[in-house]
C-alpha positions in Angstrom: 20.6 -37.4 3.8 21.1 -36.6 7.5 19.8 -33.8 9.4 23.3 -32.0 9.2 23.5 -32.6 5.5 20.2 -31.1 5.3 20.9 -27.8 7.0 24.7 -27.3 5.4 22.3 -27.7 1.7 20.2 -25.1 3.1 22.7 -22.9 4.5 24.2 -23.3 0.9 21.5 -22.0 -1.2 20.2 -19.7 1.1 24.2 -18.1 0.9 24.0 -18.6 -3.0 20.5 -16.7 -3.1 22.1 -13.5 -1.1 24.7 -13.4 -3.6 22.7 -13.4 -6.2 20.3 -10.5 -4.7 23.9 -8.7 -3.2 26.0 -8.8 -6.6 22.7 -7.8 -8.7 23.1 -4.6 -10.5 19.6 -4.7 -12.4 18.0 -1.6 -10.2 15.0 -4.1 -9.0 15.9 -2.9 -5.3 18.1 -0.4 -3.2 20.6 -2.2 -2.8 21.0 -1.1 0.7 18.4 -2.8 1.6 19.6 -6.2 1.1 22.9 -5.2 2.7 21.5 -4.0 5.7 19.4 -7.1 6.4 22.3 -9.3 5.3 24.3 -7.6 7.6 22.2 -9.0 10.5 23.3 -12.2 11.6 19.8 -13.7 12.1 18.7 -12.1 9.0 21.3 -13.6 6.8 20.2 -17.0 7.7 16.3 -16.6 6.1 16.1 -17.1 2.4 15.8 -13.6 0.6 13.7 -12.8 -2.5 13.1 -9.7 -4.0 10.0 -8.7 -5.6 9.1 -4.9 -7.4 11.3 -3.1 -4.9 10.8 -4.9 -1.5 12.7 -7.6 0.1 11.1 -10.8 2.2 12.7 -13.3 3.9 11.5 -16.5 4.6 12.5 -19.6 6.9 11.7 -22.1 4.1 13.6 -21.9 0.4 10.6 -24.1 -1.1 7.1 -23.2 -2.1 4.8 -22.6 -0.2 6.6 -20.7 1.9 5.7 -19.8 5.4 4.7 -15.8 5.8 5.5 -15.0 9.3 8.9 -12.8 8.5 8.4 -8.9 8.3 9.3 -7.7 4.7 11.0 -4.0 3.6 9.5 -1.5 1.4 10.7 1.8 0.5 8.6 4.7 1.5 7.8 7.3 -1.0 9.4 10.2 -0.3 12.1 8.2 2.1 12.2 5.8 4.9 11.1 2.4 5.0 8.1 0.0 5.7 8.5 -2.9 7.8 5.3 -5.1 7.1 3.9 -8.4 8.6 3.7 -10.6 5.4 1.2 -13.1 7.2 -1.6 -10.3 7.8 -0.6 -7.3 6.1 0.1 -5.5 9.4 2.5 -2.5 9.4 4.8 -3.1 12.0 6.6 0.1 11.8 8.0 3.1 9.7 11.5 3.6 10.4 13.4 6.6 8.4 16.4 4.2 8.7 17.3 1.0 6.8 19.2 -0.1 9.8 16.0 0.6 11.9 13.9 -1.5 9.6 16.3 -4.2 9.5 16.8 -4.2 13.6 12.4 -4.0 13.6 12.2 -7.3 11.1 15.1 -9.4 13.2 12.6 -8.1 16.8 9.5 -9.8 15.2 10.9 -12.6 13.7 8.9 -15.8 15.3 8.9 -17.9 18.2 12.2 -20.5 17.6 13.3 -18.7 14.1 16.4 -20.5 13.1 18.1 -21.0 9.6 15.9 -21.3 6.6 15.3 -25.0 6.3 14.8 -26.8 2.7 11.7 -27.6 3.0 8.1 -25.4 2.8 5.8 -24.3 5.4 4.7 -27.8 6.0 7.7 -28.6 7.4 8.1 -26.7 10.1 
């Protein structure tokens, strides 16, 4: 498989898992957040997951995945969480989806391109 054969199969799941989380009507998220970070151009190229309410991205689509993407939370009582899935490191509050979504595509890493299918030990 070449390189470009490689990244359109990545691009393809990674399109196939947003529709998946997108078109879900099983309550396991808001669904504004997944629409807000999907709506972010950058965003829309990690690989999403959703996990009891929160949504992390990642720049792999295979196990073990790299954690150096901030994930969403909901707040209790409103607003969002923006967390540092590598460390734990709450790297902001925003009262805005939108916010949260512009604060995780600002802290993505160094070189951050399309989710790649492959793990963290093939970056």
């Amino acid at each position: 498989m070449t390189n470009d054969e490689a990244l359109a199969r990545a691009a393809e799941i990674v399109a196939t898992e947003w529709k998946d989380i997108l078109d879900s009507e099983d309550g396991l998220i808001d669904p504004a957040m997944p629409r807000a970070a999907y709506a972010n151009p950058r965003l829309r190229e990690l690989f999403p997951t959703v996990s009891h309410g929160a949504l992390y991205l990642s720049r792999c689509i295979r196990h073990p995945r790299p954690h150096d993407v901030g994930s969403l939370f909901p707040r209790a009582g409103g607003g969002f969480m923006v967390v540092g899935q590598s460390d734990g490191t709450v790297l902001g509050e925003p009262e805005t989806v939108e916010e949260a979504v512009a604060l995780i595509a600002a802290n993505l890493p160094e070189g951050c391109g399309p989710a790649i299918d492959g793990s963290a030990n093939d970056l």
